[in-house]
C-alpha positions as a printed Julia matrix, in Angstrom:
90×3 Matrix{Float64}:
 20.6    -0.45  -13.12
 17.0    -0.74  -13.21
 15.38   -2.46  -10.45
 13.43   -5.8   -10.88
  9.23   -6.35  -10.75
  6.9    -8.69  -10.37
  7.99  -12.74   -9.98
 12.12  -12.01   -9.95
 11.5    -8.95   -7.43
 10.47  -11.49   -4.88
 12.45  -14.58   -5.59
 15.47  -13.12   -2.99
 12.5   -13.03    0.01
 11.52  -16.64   -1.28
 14.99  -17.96   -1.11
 15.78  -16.64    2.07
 13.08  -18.2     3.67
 13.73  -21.7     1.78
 17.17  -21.81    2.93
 16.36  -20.86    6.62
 13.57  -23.7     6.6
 16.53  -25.93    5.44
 18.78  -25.01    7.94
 15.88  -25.54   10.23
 15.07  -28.81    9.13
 18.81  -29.98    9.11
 19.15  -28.99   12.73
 16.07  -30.04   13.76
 16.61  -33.52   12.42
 20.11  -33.83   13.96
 18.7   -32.64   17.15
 15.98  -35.5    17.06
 18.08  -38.19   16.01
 16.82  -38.63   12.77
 20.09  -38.13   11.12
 23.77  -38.09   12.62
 25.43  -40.85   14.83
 29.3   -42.46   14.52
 29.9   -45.3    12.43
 27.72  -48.7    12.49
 25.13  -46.3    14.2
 24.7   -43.96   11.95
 21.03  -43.13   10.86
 19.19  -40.95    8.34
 16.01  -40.78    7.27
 14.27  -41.34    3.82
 13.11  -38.08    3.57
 16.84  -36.67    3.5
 16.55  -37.38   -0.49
 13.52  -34.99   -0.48
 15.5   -32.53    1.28
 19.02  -33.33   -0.76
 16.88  -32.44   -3.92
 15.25  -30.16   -2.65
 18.32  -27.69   -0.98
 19.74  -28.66   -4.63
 17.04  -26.58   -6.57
 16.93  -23.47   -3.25
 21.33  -23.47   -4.62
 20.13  -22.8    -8.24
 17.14  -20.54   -7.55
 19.49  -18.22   -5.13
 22.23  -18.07   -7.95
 19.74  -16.29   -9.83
 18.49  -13.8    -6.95
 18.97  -10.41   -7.65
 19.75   -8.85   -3.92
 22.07  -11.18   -1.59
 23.04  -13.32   -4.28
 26.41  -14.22   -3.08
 24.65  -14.92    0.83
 21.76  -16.78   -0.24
 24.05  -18.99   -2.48
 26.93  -19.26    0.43
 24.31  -20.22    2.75
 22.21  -22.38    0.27
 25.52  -24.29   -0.4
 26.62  -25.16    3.35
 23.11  -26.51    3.85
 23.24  -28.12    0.47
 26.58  -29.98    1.86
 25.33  -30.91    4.86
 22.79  -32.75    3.5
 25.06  -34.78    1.19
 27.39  -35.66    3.86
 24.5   -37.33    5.48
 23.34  -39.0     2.36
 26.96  -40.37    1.78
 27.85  -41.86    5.47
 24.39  -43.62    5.54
């Protein structure tokens, strides 16, 4: 199997540091309060749409990574699902 160059050879390296600035952000805003709470106080923030769409388009880029595929996209997707859970309780 030959091994990829330039732009794709890279894109695993990108992806793993977009999905660990996700997970960052995601804790970070649960740890703040931004996000998170029990029933009529539950908050989230506006820019959990920004970061809904964008954890969307870090789960398709690491479906096409060439080394840790299957990680990047397992922890891409957990992220990913997080995010929606907070978009759908608000």
């Amino acid at each position: 199997m030959e091994r990829p160059k330039g732009l794709k050879a890279g894109l695993p390296v990108a992806v793993a540091a977009a999905v660990l600035a996700n997970w960052v952000l995601f804790i970070a805003f649960a740890v703040t309060g931004q996000i998170g709470g029990f029933g009529s106080h539950y908050m989230t923030t506006r820019l959990a749409n920004v970061f809904l769409l964008a954890s969307l388009l870090v789960l398709i880029a690491a479906i096409f990574a060439y080394v840790g595929r299957w990680q990047l996209s397992l922890a891409s997707m957990l992220v990913f699902a997080l995010w929606v859970g907070s978009e759908l309780v608000a």
